[in-house]
DSSP file (Angstrom, degrees, kcal/mol; ACC not computed):
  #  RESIDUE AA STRUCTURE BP1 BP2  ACC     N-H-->O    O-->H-N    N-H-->O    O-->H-N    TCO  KAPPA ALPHA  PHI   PSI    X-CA   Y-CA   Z-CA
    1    1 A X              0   0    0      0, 0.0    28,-0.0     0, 0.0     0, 0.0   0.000 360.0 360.0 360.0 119.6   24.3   -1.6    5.9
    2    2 A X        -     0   0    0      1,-0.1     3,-0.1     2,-0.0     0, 0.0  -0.045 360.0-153.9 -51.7 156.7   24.9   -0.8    2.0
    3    3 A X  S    S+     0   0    0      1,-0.2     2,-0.5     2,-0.0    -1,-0.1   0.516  75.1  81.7-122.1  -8.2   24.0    2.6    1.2
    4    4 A X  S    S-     0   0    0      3,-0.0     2,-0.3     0, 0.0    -1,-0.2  -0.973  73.7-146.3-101.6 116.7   23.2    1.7   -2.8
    5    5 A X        -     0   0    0     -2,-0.5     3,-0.1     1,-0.2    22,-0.0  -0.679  33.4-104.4 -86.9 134.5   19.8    0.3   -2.9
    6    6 A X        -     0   0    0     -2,-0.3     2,-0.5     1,-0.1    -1,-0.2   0.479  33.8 -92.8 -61.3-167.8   20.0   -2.3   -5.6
    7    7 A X        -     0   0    0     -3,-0.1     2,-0.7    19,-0.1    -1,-0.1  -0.956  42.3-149.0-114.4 121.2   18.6   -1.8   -9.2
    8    8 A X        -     0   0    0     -2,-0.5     2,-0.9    -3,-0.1     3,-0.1  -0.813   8.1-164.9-102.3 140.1   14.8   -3.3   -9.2
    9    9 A X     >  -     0   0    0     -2,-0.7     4,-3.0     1,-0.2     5,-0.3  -0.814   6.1-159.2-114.4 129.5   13.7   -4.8  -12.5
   10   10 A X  H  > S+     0   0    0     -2,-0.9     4,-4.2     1,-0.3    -1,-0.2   0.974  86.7  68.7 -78.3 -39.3   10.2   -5.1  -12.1
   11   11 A X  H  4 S+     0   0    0      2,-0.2    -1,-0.3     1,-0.2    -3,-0.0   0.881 108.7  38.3 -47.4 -45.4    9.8   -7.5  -14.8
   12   12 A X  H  4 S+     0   0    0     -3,-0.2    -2,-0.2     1,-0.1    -1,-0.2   0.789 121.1  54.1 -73.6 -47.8   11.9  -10.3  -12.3
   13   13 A X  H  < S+     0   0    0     -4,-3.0     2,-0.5     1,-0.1    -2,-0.2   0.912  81.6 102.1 -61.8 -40.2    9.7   -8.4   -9.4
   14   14 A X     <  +     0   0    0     -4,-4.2     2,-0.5    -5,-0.3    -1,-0.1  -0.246  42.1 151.9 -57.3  96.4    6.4   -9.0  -11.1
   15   15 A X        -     0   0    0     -2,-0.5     2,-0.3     7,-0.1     7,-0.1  -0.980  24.7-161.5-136.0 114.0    4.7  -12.1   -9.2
   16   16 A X        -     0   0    0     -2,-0.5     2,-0.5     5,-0.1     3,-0.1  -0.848   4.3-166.3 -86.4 153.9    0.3  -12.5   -9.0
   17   17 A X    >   -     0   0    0     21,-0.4     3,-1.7    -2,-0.3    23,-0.1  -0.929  16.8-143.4-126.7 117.6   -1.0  -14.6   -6.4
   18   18 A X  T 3  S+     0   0    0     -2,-0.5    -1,-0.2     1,-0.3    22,-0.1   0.825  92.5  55.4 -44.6 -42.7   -5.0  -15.3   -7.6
   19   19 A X  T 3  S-     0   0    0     -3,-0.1    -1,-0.3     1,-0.1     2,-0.2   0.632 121.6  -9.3 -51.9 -30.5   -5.9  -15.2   -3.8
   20   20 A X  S <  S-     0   0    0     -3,-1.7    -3,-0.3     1,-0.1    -1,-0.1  -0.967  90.2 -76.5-179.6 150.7   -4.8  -12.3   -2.4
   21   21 A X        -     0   0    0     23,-0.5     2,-0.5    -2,-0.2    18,-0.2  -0.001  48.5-123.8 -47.6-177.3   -2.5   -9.4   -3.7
   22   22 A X  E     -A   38   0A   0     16,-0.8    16,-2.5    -7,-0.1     2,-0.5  -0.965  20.7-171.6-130.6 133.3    1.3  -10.1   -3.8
   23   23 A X  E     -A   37   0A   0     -2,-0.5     2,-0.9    14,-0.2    14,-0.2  -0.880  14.6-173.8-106.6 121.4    3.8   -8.1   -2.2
   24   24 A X  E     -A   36   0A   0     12,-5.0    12,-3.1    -2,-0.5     2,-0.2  -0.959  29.1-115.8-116.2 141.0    7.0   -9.6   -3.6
   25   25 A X  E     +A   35   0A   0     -2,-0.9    10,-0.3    10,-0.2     3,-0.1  -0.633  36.0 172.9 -67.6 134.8    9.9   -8.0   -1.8
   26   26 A X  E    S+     0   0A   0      8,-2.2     2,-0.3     1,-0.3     9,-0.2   0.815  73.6   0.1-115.7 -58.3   12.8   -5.7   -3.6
   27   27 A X  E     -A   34   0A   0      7,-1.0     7,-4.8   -21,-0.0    -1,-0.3  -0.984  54.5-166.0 167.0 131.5   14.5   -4.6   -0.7
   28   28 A X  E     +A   33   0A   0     -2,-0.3     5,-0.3     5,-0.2     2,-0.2  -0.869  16.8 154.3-134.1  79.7   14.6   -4.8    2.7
   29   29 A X        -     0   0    0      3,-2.1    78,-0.3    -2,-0.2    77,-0.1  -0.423  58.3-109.0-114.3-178.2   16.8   -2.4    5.9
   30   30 A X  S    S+     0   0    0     -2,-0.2     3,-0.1     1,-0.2    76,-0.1   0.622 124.9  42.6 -90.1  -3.2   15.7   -1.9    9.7
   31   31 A X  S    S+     0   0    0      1,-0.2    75,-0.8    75,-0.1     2,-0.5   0.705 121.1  36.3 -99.8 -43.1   14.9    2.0    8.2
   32   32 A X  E     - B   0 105A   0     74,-0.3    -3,-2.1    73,-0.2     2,-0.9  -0.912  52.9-170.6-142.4 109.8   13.3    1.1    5.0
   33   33 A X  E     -AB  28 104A   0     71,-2.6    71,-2.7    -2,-0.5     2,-0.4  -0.801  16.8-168.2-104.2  98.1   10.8   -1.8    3.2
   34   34 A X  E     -AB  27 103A   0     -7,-4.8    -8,-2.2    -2,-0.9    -7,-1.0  -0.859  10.6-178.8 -93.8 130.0   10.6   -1.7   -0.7
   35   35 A X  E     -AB  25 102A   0     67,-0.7    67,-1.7    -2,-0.4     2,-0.6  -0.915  27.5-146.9-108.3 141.7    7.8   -3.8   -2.2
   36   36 A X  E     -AB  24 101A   0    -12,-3.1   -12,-5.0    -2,-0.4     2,-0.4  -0.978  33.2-148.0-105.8 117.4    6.5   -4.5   -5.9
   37   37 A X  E     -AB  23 100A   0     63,-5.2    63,-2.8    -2,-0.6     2,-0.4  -0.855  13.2-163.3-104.0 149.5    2.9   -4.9   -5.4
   38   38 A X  E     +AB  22  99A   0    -16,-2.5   -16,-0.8    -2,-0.4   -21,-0.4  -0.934  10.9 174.4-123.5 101.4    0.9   -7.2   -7.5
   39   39 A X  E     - B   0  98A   0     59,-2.9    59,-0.6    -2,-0.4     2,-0.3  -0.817  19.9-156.2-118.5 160.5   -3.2   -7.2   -7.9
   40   40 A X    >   -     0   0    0     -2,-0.3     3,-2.3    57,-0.2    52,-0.3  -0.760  60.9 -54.7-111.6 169.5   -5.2   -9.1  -10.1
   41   41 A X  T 3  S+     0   0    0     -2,-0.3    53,-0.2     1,-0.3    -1,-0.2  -0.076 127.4   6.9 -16.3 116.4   -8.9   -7.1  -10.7
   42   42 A X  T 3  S+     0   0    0     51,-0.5    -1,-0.3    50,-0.5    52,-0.1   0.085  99.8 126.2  96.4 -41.5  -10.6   -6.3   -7.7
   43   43 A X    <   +     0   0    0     -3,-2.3    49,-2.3    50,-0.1     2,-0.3  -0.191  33.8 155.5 -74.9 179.5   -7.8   -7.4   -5.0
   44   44 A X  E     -F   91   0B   0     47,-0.3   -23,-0.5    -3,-0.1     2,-0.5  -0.944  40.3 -84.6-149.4-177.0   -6.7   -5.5   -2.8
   45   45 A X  E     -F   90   0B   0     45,-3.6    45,-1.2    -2,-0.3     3,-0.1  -0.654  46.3-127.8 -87.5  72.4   -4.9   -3.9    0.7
   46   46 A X        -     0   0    0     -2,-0.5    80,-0.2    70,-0.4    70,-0.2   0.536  26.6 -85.3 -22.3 135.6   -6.8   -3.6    3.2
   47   47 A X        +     0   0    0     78,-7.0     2,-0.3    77,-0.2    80,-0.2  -0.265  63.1 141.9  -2.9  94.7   -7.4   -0.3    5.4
   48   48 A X        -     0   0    0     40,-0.4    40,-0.9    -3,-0.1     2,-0.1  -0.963  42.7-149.9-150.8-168.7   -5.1   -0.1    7.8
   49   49 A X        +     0   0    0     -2,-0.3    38,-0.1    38,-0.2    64,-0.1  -0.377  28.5 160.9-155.0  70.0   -3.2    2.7    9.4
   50   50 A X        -     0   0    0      1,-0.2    35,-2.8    38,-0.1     2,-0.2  -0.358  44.8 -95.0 -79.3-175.3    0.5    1.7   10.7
   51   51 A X  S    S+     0   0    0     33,-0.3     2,-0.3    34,-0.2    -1,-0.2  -0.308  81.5  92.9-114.2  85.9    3.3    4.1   11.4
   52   52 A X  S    S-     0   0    0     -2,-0.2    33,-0.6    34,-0.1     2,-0.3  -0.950  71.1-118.0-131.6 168.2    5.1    4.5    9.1
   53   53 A X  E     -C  105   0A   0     52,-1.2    52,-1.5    -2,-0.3     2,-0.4  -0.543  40.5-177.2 -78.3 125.5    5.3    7.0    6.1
   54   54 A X  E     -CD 104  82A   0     28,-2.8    28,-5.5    -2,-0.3     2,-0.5  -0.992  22.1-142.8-146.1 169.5    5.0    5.2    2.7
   55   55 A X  E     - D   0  81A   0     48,-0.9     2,-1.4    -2,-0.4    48,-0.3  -0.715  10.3-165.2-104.3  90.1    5.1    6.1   -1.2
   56   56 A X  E     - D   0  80A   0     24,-2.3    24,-1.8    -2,-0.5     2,-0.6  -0.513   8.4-179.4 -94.6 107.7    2.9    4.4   -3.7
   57   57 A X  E     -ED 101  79A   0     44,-1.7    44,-2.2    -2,-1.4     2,-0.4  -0.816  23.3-134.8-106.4 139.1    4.0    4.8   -7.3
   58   58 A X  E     +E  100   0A   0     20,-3.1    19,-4.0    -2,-0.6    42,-0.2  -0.656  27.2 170.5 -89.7 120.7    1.8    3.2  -10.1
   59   59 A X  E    S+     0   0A   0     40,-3.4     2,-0.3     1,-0.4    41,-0.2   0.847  70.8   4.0-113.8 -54.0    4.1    1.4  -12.8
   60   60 A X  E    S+E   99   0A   0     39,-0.8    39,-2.4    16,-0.1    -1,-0.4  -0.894 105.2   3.7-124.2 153.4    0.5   -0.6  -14.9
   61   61 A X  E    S-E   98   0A   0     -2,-0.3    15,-1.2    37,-0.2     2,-0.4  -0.200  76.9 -76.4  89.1-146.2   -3.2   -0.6  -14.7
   62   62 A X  E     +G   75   0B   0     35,-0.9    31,-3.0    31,-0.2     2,-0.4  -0.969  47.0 124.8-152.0 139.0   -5.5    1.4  -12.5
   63   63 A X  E     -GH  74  92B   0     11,-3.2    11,-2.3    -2,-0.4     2,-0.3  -0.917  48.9 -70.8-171.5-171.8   -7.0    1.7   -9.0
   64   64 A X  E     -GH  73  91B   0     27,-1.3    27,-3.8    -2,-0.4     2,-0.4  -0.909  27.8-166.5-122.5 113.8   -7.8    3.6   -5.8
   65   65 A X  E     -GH  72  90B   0      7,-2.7     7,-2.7    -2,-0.3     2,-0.6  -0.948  21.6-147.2 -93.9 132.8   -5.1    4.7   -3.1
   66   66 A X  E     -G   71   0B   0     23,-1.6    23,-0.4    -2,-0.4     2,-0.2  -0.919  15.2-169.4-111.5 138.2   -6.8    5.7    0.0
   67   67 A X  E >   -G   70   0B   0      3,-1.7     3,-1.2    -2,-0.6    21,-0.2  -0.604  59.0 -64.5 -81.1 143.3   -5.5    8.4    2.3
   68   68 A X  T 3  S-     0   0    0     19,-0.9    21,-0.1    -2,-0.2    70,-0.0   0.345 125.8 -15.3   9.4-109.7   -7.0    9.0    5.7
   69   69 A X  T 3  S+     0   0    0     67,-0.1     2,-0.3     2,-0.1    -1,-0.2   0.183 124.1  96.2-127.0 -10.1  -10.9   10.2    4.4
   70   70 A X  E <   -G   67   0B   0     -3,-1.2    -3,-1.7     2,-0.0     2,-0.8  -0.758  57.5-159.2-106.9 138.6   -9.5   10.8    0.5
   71   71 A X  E     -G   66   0B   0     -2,-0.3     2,-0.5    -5,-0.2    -5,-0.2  -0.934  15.2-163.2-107.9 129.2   -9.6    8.1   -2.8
   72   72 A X  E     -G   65   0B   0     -7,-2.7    -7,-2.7    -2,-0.8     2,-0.3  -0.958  14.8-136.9-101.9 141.7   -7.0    9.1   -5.4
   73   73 A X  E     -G   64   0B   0     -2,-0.5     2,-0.4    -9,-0.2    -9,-0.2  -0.654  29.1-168.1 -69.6 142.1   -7.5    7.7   -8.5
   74   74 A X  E     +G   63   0B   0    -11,-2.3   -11,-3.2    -2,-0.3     2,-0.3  -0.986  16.3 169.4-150.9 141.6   -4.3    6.5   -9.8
   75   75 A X  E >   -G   62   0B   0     -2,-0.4     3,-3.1   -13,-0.2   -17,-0.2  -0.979  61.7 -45.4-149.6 164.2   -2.7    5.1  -13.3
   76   76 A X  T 3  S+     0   0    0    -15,-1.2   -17,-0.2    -2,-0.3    -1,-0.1   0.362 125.6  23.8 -27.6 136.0    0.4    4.5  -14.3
   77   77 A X  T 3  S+     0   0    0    -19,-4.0    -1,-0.2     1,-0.3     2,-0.1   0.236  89.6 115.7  97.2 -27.8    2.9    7.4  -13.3
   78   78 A X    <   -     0   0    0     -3,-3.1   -20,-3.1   -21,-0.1     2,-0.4  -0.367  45.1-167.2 -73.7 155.7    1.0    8.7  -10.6
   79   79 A X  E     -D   57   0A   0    -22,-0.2     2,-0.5    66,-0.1   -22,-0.2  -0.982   8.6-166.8-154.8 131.3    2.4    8.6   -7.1
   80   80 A X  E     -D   56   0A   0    -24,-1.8   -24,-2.3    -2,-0.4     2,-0.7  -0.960   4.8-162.7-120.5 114.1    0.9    9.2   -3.5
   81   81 A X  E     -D   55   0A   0     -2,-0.5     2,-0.3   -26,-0.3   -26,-0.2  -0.823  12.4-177.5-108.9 127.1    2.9    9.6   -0.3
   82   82 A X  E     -D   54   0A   0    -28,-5.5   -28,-2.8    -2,-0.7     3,-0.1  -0.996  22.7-111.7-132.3 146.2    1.2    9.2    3.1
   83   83 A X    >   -     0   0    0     -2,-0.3     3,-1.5    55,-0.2     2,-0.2  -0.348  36.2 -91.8-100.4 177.0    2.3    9.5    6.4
   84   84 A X  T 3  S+     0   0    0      1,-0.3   -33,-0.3   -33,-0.2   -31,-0.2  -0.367 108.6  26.8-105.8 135.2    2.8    7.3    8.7
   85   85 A X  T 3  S+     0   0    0    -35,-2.8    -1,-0.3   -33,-0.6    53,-0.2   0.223  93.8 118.7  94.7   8.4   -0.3    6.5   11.2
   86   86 A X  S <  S-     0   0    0     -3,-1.5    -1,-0.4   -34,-0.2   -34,-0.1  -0.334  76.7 -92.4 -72.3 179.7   -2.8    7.6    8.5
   87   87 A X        +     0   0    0    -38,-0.1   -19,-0.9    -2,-0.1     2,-0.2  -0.546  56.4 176.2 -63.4 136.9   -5.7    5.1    6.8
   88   88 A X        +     0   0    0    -40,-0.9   -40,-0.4   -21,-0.2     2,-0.3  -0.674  14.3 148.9-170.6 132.0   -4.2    3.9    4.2
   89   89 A X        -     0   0    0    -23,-0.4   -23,-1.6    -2,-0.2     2,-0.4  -0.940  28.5-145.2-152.5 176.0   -5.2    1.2    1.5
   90   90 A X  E     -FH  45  65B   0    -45,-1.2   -45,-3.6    -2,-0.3     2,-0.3  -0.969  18.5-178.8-141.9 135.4   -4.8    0.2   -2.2
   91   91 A X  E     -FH  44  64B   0    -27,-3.8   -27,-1.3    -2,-0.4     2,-0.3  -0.999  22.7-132.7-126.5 134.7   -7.8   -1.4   -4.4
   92   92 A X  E     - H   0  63B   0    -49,-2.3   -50,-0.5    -2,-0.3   -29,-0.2  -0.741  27.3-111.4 -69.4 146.8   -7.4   -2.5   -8.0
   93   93 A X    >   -     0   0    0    -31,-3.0     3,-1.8    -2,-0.3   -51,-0.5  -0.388  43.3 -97.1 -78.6 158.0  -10.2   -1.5  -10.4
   94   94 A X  T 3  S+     0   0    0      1,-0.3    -1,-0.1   -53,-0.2     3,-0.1  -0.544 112.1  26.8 -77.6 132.5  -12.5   -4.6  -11.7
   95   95 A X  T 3  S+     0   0    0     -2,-0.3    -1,-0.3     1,-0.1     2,-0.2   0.571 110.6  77.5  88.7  27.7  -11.3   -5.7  -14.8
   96   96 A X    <   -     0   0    0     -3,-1.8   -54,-0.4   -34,-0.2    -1,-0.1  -0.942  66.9-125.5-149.1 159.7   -7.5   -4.6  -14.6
   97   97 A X        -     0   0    0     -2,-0.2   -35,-0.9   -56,-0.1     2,-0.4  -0.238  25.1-148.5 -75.2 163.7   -4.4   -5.6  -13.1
   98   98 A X  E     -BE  39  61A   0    -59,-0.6   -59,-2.9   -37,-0.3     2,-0.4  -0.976   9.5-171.3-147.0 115.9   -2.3   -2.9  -10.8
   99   99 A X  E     +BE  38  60A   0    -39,-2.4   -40,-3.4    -2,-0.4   -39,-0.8  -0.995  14.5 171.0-108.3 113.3    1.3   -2.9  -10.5
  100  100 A X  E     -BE  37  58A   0    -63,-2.8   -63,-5.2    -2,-0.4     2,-0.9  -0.977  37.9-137.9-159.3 160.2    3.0   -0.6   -7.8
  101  101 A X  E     -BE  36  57A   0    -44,-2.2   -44,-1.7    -2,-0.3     2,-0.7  -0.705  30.6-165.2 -96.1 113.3    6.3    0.1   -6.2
  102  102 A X  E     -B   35   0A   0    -67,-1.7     2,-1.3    -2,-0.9   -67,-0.7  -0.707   4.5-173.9 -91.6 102.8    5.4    0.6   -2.1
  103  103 A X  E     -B   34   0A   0     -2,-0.7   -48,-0.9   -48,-0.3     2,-0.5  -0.660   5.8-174.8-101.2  76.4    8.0    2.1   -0.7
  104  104 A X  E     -BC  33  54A   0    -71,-2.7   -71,-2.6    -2,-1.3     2,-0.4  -0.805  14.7-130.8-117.2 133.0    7.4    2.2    3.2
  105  105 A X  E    S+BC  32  53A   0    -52,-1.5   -52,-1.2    -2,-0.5     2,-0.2  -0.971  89.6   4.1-130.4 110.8    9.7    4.0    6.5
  106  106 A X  S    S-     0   0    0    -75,-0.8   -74,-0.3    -2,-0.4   -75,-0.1   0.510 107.2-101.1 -86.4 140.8   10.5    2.4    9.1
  107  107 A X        -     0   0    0    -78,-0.3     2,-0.2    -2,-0.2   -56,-0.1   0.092  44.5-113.8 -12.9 148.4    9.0   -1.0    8.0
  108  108 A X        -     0   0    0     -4,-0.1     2,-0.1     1,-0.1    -2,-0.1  -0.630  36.2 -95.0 -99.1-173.2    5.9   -1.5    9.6
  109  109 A X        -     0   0    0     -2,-0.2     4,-0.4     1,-0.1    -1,-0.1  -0.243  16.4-115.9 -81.9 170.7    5.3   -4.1   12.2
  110  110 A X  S >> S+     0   0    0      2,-0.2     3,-0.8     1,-0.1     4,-0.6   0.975 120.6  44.5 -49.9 -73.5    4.0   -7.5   12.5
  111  111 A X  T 34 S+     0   0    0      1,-0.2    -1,-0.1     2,-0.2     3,-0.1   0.678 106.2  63.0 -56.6 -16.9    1.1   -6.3   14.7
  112  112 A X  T 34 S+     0   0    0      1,-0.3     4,-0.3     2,-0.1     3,-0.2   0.415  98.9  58.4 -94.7   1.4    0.3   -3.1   12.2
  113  113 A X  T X> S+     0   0    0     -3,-0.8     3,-1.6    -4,-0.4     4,-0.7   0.835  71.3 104.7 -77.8 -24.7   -0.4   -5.6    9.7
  114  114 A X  H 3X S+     0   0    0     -4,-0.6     4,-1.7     1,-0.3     3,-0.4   0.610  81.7  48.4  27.4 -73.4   -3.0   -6.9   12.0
  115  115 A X  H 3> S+     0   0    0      1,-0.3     4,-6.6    -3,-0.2    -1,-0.3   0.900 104.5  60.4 -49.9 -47.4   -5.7   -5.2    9.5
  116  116 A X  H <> S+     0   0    0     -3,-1.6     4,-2.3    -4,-0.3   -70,-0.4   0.822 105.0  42.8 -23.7 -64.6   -4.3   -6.5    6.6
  117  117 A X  H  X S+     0   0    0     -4,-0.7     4,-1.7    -3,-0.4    -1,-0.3   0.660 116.2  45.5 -95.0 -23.2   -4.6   -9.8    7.3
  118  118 A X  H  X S+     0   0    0     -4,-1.7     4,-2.8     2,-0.2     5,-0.2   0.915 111.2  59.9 -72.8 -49.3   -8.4   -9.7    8.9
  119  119 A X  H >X>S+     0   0    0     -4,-6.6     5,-1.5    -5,-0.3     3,-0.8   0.923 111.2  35.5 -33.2 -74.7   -9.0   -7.7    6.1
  120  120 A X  H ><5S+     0   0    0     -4,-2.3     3,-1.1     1,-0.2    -1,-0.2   0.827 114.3  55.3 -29.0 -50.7   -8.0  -10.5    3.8
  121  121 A X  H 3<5S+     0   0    0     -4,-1.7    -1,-0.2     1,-0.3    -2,-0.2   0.939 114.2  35.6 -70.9 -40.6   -9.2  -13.1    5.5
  122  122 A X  H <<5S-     0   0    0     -4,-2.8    -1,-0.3    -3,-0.8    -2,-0.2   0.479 109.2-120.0-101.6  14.0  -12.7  -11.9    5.9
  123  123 A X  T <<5 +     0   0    0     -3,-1.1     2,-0.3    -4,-0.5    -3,-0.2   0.901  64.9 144.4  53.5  59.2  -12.4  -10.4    2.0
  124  124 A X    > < -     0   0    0     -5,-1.5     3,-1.1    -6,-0.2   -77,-0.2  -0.838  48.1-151.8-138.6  95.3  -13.2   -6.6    3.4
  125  125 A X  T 3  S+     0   0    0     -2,-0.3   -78,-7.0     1,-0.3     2,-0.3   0.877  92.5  25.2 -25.3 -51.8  -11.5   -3.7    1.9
  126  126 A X  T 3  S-     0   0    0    -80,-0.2    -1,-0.3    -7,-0.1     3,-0.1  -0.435  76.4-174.1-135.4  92.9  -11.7   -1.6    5.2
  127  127 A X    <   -     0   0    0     -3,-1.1   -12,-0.1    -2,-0.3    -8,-0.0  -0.171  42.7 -81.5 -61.2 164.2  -11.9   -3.8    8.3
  128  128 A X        -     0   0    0    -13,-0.0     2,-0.2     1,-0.0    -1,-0.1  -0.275  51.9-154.6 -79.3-173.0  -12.5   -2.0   11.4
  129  129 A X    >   -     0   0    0     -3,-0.1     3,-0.7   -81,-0.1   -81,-0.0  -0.919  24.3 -87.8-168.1 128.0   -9.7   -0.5   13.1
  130  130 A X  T 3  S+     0   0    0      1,-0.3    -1,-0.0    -2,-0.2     0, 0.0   0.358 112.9  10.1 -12.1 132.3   -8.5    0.6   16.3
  131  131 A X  T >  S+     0   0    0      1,-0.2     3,-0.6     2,-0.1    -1,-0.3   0.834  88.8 148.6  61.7  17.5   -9.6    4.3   17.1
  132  132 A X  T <   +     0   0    0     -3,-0.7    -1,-0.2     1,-0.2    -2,-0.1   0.702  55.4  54.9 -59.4  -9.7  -11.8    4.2   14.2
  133  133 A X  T 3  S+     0   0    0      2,-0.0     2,-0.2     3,-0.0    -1,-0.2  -0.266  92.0  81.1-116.0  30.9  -14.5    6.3   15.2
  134  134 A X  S <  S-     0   0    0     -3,-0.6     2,-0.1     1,-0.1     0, 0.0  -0.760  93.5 -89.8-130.7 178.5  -12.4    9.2   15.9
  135  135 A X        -     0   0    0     -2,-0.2     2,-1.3     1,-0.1     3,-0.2  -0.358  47.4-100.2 -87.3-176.4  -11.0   11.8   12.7
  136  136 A X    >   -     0   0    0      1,-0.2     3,-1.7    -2,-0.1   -67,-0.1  -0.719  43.2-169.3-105.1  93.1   -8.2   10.8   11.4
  137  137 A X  T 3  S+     0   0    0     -2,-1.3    -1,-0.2     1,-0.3   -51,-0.1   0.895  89.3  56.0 -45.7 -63.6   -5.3   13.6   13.3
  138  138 A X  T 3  S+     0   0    0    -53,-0.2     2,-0.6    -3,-0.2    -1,-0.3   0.544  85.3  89.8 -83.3  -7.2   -2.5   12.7   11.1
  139  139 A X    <   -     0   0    0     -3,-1.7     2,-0.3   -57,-0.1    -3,-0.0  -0.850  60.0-166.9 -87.2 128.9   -4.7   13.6    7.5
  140  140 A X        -     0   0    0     -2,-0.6    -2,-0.0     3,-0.2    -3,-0.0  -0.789  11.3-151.4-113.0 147.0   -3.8   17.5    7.0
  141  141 A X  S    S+     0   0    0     -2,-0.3     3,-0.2     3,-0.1    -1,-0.1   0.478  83.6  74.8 -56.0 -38.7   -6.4   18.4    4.3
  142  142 A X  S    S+     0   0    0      1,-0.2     2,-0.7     2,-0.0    -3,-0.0   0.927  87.7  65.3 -53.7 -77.9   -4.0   21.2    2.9
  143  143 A X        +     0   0    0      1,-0.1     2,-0.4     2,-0.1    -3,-0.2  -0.500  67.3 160.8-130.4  97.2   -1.8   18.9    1.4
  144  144 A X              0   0    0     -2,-0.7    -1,-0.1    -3,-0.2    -3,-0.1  -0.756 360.0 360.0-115.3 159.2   -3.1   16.7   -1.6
  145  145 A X              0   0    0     -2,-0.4   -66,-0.1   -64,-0.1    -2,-0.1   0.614 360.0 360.0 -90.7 360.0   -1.8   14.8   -4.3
């Protein structure tokens, strides 16, 4: 395994898919999954709550991160780290695009995409989700971005 994580030029990363967001891949280890995500107005990530830790930094436009029970607002520059088995889901705002670098450890799984993709499918920001109806443990309230 390389220990120099490559150089990402986001401009070569920058990929929209009209359908559905695009996660175009940067960089990829059995520790560590870097994405450039790509939203058009409106799209989004669904809810979902895998474990792993990730980092969402905003490189254009404007949108909604949510943490466990919290929306950040986020624009370019801003950056939210959530740990790993919270809610966690990314919307663009209507009538701009969203660019951001997702930075998630361990990778998540196949099956903790699960939401994602029902999400998508049935075009519903926060599909339900296992153990929804309980609080959300792993959101500490102390520590907000």
């Amino acid at each position: 395994m390389s220990s120099v994580m490559p150089r990402i030029d986001t401009d070569d990363a920058r990929e929209y898919d009209d359908g559905s967001f695009a996660a175009n891949g940067v960089f990829s280890t059995d520790d560590a999954k870097v994405v450039y995500a790509c939203f058009e107005p409106g799209q989004f990530i669904p809810v979902h709550a895998p474990d792993s830790d990730v980092i969402v930094t905003v490189r254009r436009g404007r949108g909604l991160v949510r943490e466990g029970s919290t929306d950040h607002r986020v624009e370019p520059g801003d950056a939210v780290a959530i740990e790993a088995g919270t809610r966690r889901g990314i919307r663009a705002d209507e009538g701009d695009r969203l660019e951001a670098l997702l930075v998630t450890a361990p990778p998540p799984t196949h099956a903790e995409h699960d939401p994602v993709r029902r999400g998508l499918q049935n075009d519903e920001f926060e599909p339900e989700l296992p153990g929804s109806d309980t609080e959300d443990a792993a959101a500490d309230p102390a520590v907000r971005h």
